[in-house]
C-alpha atoms as a printed R data frame, in Angstrom:
    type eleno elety resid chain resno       x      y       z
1   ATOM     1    CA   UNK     A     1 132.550 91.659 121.874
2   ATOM     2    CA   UNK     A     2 130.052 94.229 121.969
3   ATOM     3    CA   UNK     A     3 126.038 93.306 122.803
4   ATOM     4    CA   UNK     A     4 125.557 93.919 119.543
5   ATOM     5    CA   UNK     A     5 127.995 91.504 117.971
6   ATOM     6    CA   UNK     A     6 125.738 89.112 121.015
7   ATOM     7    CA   UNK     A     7 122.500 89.760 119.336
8   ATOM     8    CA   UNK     A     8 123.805 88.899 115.996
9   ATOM     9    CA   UNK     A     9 125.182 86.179 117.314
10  ATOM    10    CA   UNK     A    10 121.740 85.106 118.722
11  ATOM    11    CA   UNK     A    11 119.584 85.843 115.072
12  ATOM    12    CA   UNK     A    12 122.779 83.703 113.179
13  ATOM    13    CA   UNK     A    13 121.409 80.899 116.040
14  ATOM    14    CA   UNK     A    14 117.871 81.336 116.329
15  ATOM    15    CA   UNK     A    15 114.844 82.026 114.963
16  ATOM    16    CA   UNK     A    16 116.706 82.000 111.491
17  ATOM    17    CA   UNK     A    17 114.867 82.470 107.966
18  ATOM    18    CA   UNK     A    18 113.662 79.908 105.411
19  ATOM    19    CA   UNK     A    19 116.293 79.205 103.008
20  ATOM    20    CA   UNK     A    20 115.613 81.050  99.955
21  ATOM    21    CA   UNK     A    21 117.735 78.851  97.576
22  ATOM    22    CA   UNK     A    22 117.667 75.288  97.648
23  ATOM    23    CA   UNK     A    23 117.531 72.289  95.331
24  ATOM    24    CA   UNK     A    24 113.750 73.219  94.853
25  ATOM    25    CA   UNK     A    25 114.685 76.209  92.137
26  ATOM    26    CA   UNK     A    26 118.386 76.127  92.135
27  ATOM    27    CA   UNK     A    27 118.493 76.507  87.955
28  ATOM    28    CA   UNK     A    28 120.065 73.693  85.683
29  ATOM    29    CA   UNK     A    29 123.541 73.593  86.652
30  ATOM    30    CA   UNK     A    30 124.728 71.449  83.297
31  ATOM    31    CA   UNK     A    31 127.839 72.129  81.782
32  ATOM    32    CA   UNK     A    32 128.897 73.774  84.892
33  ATOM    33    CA   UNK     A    33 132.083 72.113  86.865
34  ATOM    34    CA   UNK     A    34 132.224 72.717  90.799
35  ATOM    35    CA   UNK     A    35 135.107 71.253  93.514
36  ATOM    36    CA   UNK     A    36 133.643 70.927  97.017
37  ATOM    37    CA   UNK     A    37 136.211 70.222  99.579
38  ATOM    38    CA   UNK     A    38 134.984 67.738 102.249
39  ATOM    39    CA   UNK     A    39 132.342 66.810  99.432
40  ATOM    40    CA   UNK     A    40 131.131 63.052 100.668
41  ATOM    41    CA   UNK     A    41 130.559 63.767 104.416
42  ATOM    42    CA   UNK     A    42 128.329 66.665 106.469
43  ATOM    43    CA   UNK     A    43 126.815 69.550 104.586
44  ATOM    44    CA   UNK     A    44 129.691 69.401 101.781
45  ATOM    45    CA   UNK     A    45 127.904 65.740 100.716
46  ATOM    46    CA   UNK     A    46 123.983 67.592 100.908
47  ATOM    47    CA   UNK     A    47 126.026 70.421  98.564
48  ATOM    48    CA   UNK     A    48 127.133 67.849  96.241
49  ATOM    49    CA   UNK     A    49 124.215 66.448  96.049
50  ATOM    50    CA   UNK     A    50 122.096 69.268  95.278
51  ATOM    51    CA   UNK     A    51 124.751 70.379  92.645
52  ATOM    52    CA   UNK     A    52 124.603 66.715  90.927
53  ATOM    53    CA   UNK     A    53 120.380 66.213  91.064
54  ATOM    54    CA   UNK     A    54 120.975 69.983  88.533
55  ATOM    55    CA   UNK     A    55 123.065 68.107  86.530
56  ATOM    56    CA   UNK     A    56 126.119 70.213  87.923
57  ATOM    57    CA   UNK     A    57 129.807 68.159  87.958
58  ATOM    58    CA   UNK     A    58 130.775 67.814  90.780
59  ATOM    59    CA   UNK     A    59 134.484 67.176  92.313
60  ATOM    60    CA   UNK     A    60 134.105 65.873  96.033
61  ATOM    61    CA   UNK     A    61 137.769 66.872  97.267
62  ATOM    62    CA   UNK     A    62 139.563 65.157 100.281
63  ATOM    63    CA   UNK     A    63 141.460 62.293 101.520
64  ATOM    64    CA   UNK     A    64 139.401 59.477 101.922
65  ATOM    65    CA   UNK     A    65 138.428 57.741  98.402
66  ATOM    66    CA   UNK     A    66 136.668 55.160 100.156
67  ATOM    67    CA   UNK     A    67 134.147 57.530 101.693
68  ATOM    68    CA   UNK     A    68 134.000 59.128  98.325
69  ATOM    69    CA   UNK     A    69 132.845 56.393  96.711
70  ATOM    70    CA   UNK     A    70 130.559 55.195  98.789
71  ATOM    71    CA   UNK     A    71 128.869 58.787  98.878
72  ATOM    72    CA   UNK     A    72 128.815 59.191  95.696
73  ATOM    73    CA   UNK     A    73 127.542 55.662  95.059
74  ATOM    74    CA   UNK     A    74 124.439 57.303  97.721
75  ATOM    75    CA   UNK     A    75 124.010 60.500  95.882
76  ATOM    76    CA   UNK     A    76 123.631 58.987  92.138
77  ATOM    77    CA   UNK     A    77 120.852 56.426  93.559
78  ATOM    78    CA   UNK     A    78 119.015 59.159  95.205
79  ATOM    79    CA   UNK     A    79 119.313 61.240  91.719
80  ATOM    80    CA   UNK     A    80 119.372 58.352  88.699
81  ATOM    81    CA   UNK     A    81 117.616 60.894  86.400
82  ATOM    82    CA   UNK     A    82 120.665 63.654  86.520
83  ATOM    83    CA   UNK     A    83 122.529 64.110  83.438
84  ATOM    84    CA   UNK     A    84 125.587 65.452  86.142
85  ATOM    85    CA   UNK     A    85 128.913 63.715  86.462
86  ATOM    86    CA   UNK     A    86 130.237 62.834  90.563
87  ATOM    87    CA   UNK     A    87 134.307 62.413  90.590
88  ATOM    88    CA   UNK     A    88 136.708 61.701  93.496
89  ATOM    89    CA   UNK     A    89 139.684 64.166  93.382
90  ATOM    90    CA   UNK     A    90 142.340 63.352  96.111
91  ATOM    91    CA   UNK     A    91 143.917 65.867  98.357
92  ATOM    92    CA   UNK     A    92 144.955 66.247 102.085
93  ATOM    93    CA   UNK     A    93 144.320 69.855 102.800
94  ATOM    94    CA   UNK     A    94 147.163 69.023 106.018
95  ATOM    95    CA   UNK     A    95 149.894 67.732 103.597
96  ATOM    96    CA   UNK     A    96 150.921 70.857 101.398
97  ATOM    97    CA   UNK     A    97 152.618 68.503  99.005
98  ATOM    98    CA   UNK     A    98 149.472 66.642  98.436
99  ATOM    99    CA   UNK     A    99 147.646 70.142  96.808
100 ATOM   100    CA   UNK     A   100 149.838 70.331  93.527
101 ATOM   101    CA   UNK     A   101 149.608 66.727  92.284
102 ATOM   102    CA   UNK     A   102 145.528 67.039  92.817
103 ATOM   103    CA   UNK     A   103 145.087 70.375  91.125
104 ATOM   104    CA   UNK     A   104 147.336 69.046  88.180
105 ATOM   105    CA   UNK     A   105 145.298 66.057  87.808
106 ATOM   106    CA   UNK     A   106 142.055 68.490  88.284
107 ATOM   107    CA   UNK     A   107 143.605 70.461  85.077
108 ATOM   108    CA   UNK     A   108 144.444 67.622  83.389
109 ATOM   109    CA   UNK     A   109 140.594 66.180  82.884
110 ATOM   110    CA   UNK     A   110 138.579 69.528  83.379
111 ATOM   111    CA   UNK     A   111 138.692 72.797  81.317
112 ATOM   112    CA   UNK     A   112 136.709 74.943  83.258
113 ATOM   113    CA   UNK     A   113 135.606 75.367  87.271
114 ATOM   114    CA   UNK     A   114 132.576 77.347  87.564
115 ATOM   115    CA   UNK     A   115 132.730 77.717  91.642
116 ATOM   116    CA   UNK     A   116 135.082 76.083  94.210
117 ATOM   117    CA   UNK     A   117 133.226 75.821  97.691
118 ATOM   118    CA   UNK     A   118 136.561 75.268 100.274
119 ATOM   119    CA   UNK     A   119 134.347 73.508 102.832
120 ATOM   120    CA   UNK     A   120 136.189 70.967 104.397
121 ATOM   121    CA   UNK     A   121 138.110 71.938 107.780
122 ATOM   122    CA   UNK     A   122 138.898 70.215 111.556
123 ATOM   123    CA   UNK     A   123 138.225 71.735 114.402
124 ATOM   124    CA   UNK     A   124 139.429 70.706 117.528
125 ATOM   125    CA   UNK     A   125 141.611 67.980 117.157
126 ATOM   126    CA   UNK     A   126 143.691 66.325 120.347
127 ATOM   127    CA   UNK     A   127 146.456 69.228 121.815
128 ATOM   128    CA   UNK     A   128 149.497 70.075 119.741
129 ATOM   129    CA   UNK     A   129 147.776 68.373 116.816
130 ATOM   130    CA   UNK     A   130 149.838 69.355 114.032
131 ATOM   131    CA   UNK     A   131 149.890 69.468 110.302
132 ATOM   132    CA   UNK     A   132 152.576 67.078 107.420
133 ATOM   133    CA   UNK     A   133 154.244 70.843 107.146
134 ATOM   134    CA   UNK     A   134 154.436 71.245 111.239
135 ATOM   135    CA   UNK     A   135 151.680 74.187 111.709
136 ATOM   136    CA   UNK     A   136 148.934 73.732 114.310
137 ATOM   137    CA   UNK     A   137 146.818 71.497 112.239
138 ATOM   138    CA   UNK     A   138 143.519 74.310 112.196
139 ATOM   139    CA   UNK     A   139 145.645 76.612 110.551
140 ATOM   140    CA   UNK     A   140 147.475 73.986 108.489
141 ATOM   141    CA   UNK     A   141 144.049 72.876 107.561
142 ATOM   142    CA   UNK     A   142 141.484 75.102 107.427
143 ATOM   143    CA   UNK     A   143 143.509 78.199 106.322
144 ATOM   144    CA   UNK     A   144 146.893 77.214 104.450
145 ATOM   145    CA   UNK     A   145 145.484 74.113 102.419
146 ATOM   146    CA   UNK     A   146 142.696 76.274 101.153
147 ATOM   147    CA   UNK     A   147 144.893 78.873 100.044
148 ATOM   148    CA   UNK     A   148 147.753 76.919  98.471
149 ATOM   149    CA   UNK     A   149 144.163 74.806  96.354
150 ATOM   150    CA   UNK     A   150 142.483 78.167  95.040
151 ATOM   151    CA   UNK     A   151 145.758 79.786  94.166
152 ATOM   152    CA   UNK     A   152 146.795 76.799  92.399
153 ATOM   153    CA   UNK     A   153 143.222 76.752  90.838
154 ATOM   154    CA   UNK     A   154 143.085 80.193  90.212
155 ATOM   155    CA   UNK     A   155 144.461 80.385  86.397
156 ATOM   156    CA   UNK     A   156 141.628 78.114  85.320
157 ATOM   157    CA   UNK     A   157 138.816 80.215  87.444
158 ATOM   158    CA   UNK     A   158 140.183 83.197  85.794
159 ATOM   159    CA   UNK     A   159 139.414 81.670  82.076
160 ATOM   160    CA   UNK     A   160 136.351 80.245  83.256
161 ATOM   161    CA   UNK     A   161 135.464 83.620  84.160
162 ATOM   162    CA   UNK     A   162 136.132 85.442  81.429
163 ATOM   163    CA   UNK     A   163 133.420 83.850  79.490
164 ATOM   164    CA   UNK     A   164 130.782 82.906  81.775
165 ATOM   165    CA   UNK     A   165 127.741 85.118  82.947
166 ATOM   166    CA   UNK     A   166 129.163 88.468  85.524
167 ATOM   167    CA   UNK     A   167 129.463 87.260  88.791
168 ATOM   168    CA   UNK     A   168 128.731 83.462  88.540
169 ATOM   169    CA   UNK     A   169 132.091 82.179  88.707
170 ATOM   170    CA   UNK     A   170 133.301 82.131  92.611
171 ATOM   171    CA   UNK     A   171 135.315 80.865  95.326
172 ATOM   172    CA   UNK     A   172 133.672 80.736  98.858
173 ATOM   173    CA   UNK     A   173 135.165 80.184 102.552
174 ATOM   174    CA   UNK     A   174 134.112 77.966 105.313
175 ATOM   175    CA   UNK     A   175 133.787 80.809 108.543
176 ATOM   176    CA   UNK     A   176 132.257 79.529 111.282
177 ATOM   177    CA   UNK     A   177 130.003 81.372 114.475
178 ATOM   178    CA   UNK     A   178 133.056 80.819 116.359
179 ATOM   179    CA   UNK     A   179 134.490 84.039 114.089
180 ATOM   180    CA   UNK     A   180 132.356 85.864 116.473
181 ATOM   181    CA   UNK     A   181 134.923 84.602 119.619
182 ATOM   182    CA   UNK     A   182 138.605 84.614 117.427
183 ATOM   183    CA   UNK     A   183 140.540 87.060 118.852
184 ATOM   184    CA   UNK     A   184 141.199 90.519 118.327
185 ATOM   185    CA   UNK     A   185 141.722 91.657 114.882
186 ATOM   186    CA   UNK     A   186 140.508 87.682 114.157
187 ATOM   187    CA   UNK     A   187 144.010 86.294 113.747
188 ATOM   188    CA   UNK     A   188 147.124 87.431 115.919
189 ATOM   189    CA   UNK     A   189 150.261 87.577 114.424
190 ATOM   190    CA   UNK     A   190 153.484 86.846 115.914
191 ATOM   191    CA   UNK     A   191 157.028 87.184 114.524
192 ATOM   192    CA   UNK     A   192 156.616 83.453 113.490
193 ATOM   193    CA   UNK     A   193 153.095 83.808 112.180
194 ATOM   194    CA   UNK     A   194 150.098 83.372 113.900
195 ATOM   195    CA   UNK     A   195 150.227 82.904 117.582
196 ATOM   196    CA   UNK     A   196 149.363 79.040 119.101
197 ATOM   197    CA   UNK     A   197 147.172 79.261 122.064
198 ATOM   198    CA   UNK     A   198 146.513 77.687 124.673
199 ATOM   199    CA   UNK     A   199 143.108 76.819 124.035
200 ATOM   200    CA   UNK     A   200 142.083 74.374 120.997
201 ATOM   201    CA   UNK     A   201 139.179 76.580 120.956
202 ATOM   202    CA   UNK     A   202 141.082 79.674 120.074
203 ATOM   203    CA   UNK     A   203 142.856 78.052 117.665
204 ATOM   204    CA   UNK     A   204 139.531 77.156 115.815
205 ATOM   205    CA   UNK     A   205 138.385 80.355 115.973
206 ATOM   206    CA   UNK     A   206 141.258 82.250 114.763
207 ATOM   207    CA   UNK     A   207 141.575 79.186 111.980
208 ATOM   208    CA   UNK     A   208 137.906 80.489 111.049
209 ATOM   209    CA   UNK     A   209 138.922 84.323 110.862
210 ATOM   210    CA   UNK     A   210 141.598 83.332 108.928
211 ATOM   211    CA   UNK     A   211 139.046 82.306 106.253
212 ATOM   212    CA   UNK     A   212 137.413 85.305 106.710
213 ATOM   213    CA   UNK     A   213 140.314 87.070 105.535
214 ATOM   214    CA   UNK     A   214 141.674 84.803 103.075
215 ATOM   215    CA   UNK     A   215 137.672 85.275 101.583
216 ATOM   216    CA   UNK     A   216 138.105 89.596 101.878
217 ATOM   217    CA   UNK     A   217 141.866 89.479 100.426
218 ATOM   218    CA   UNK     A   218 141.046 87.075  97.335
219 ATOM   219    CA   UNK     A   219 137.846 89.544  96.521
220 ATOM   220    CA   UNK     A   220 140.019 92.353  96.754
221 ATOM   221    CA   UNK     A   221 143.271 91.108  94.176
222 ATOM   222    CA   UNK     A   222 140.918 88.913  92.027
223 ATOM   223    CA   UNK     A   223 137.684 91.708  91.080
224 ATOM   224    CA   UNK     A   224 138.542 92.618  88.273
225 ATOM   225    CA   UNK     A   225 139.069 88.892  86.995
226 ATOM   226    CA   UNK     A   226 135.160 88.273  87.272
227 ATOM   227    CA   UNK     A   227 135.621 86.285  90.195
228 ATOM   228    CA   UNK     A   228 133.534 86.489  93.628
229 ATOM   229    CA   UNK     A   229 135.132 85.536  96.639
230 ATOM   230    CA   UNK     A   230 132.758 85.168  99.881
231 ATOM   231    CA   UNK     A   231 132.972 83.854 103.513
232 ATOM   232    CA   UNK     A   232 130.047 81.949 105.359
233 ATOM   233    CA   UNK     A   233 128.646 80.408 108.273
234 ATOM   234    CA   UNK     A   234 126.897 77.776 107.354
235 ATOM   235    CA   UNK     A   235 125.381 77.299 110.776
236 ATOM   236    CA   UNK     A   236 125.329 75.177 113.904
237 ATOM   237    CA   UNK     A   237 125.301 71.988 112.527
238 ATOM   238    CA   UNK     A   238 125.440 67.979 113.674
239 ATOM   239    CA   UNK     A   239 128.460 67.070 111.517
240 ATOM   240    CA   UNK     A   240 131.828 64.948 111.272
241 ATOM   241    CA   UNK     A   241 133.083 68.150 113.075
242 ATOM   242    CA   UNK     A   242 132.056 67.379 116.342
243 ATOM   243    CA   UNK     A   243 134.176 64.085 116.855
244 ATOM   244    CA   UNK     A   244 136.947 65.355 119.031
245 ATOM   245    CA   UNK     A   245 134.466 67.189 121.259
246 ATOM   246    CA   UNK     A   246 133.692 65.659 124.761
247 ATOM   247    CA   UNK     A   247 130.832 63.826 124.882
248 ATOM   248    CA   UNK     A   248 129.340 66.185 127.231
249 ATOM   249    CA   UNK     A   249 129.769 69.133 125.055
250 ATOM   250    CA   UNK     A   250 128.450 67.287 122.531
251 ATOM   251    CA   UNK     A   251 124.868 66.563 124.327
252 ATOM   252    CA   UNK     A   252 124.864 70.513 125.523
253 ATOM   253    CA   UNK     A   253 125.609 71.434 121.910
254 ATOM   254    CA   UNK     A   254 122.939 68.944 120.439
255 ATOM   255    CA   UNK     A   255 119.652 71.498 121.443
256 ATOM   256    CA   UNK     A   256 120.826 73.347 118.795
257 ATOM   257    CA   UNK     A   257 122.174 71.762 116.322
258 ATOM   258    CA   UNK     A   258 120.683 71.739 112.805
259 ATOM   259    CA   UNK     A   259 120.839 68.775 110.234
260 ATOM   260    CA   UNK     A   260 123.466 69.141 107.674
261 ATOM   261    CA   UNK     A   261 121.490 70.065 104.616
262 ATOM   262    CA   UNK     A   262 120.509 73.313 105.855
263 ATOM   263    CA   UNK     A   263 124.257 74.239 106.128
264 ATOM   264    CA   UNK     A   264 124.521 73.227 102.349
265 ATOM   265    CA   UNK     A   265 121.305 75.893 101.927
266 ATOM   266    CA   UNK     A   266 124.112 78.399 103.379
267 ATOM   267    CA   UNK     A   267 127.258 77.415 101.052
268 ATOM   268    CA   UNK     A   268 124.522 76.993  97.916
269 ATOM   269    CA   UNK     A   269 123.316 80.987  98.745
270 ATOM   270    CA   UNK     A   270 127.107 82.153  98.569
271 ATOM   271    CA   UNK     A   271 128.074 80.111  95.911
272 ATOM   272    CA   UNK     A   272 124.910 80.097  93.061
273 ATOM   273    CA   UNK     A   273 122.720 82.527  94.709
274 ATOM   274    CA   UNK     A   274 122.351 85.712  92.033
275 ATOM   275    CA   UNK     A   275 122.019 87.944  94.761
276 ATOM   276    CA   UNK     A   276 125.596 86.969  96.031
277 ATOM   277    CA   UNK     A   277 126.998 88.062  92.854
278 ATOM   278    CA   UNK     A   278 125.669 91.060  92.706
279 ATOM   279    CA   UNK     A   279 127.987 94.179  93.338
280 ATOM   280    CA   UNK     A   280 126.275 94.604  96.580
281 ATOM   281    CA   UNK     A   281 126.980 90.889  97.694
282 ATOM   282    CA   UNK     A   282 130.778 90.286  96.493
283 ATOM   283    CA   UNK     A   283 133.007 89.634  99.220
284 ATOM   284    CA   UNK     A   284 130.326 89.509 101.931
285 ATOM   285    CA   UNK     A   285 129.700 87.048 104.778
286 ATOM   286    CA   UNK     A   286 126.737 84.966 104.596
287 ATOM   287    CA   UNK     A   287 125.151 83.152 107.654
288 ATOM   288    CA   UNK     A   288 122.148 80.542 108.153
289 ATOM   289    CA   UNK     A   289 120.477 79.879 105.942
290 ATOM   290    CA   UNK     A   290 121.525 82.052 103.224
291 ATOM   291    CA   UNK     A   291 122.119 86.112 104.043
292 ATOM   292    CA   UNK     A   292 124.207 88.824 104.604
293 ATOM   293    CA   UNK     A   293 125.272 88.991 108.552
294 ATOM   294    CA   UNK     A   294 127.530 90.809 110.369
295 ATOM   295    CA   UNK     A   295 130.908 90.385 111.178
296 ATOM   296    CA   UNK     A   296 133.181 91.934 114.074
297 ATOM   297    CA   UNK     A   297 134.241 95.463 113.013
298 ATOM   298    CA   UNK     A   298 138.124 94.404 114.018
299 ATOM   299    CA   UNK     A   299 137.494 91.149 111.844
300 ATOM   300    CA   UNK     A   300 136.316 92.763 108.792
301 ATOM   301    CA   UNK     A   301 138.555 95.631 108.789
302 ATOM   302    CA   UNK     A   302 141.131 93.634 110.878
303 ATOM   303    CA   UNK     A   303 144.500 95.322 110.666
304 ATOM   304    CA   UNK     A   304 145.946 91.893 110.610
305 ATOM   305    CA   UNK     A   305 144.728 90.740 107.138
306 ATOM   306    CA   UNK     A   306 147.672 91.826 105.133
307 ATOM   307    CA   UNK     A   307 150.303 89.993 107.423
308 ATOM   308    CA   UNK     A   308 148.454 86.876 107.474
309 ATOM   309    CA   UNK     A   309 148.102 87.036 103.748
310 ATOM   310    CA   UNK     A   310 151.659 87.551 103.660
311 ATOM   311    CA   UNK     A   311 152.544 84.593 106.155
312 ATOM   312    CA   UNK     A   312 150.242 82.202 103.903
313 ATOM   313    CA   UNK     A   313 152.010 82.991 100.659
314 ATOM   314    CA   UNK     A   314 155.131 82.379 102.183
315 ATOM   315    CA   UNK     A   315 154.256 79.036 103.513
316 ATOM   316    CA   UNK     A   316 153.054 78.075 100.863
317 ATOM   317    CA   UNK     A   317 155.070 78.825  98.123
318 ATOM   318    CA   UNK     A   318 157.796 76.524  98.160
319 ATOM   319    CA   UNK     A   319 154.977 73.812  97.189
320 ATOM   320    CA   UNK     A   320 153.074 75.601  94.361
């Protein structure tokens, strides 16, 4: 890393602008049909909410229906005036099998999908942690469930977008600051696909560059369908995400850790922001609370993108 990639990394930490979208004048979001993985827990349930008090629908996307329901059960009594519409949709972004049956049963109630905000991820989970398929679970996770849900999703994005408003139909990425520490070129790739390290750490990282490029390589092949694809980091937050970290590294962590709801800020600003539509704000990566920042220069022109594009769509494809 370079000191400047360090003072980024400081501004995306510190001293970090007042959000400039948030449920205050996001517009009416009726008629309007959203999926937010991880949607009932951390800043994916603030997101939801927000969405819902707009009158959005809103799809809260994971494996527990339990927590689902009782979240949503939370969000409609904070919001009884919205005219919006909360659903459960089942999937386990770790079990490849799982994505199919929940985007067909998606399809089979919803004819649109304005803007699918992949927010749900682990990060470090107990050592050699793996995924229903056998990948390191991160990358199983984080990076191959995403991609196997929005190209399964895609066809009815694409529709959506060819009548809806330029730029307002979109697919974002959960990033993380730990993009800043993935390796070179964000992901490396190995004859097998990409490399396990020793570190848990690493593997989060890379697992969050991943999603970087998954976010670049969508924007690239999907343009010209009206769709915007961007990455974010929504920010050090005090989230579900923390629950396999020490305790210790939990308390040094807690200084600066922000409450969930401003992450949601971030993911709203990629996701319904105009700006973020705009030519000059496809395909960018948008940190706290809702701005262009910086990425690596071997991350955003990383010479591994294709090859772990390639790798995803072959592990994937035997269950789309």
């Amino acid at each position: 890393m370079t000191i400047a990639d360090y003072t980024d990394a400081f501004w995306q930490c510190f001293f970090i602008p007042t959000p400039s979208l948030t449920e205050k004048n996001l517009p009416n979001q009726a008629g309007r049909v959203f999926i937010i993985t991880g949607g009932y827990a951390g800043c994916g349930k603030e997101l939801s909410k927000i969405v819902y008090s707009k009158n959005g629908t809103v799809y809260l996307a994971g494996r527990s229906k339990d927590k689902a329901d009782k979240a949503i059960e939370e969000i409609k009594q904070a919001h009884p005036s919205s005219d919006g519409r909360l659903e459960f949709l089942q999937v386990d972004l770790a079990d490849l099998a799982s994505i199919k049956p929940s985007v067909d049963s998606f399809m089979q109630k919803e004819q649109r999908l304005d803007v699918l905000t992949n927010n749900a991820g682990v990060m470090v989970p107990p050592d050699g942690s793996k995924a229903s398929q056998g990948h390191e679970l991160q990358m199983g996770t984080n990076c191959l469930g995403p991609y196997l849900f929005t190209k399964l999703l895609t066809p009815l994005l694409q529709k959506t977008a060819s009548s809806s408003p330029p730029g307002s139909v979109r697919v974002t990425w959960a990033a993380s600051m730990a993009t800043l520490f993935s390796p070179t070129n964000g992901v490396v790739m190995e004859s097998a696909g990409p490399k396990v390290h020793g570190q848990n750490g690493v593997n989060y990282a890379q697992s969050k560059a991943g999603n970087v490029l998954l976010a670049k390589g969508y924007q690239a092949e999907h343009s010209k369908d009206g769709i915007v694809s961007n990455s974010w980091n929504p920010g050090n937050l005090k989230s579900e995400l923390q629950r396999h970290v020490p305790s210790v590294g939990t308390m040094l962590m807690g200084f600066m850790l922000y409450q969930p709801v401003y992450g949601a800020y971030t993911e709203l600003y990629a996701g319904w922001a105009e700006e973020a539509g705009k030519e000059e704000g496809k395909g960018a990566y948008y940190g706290p609370w809702g701005r262009q920042v910086k990425l690596r220069d071997d991350v955003r022109n990383s010479s591994a993108q294709k090859e772990f594009l390639e790798w995803c769509e072959k592990e994937t494809k035997p269950f789309a």
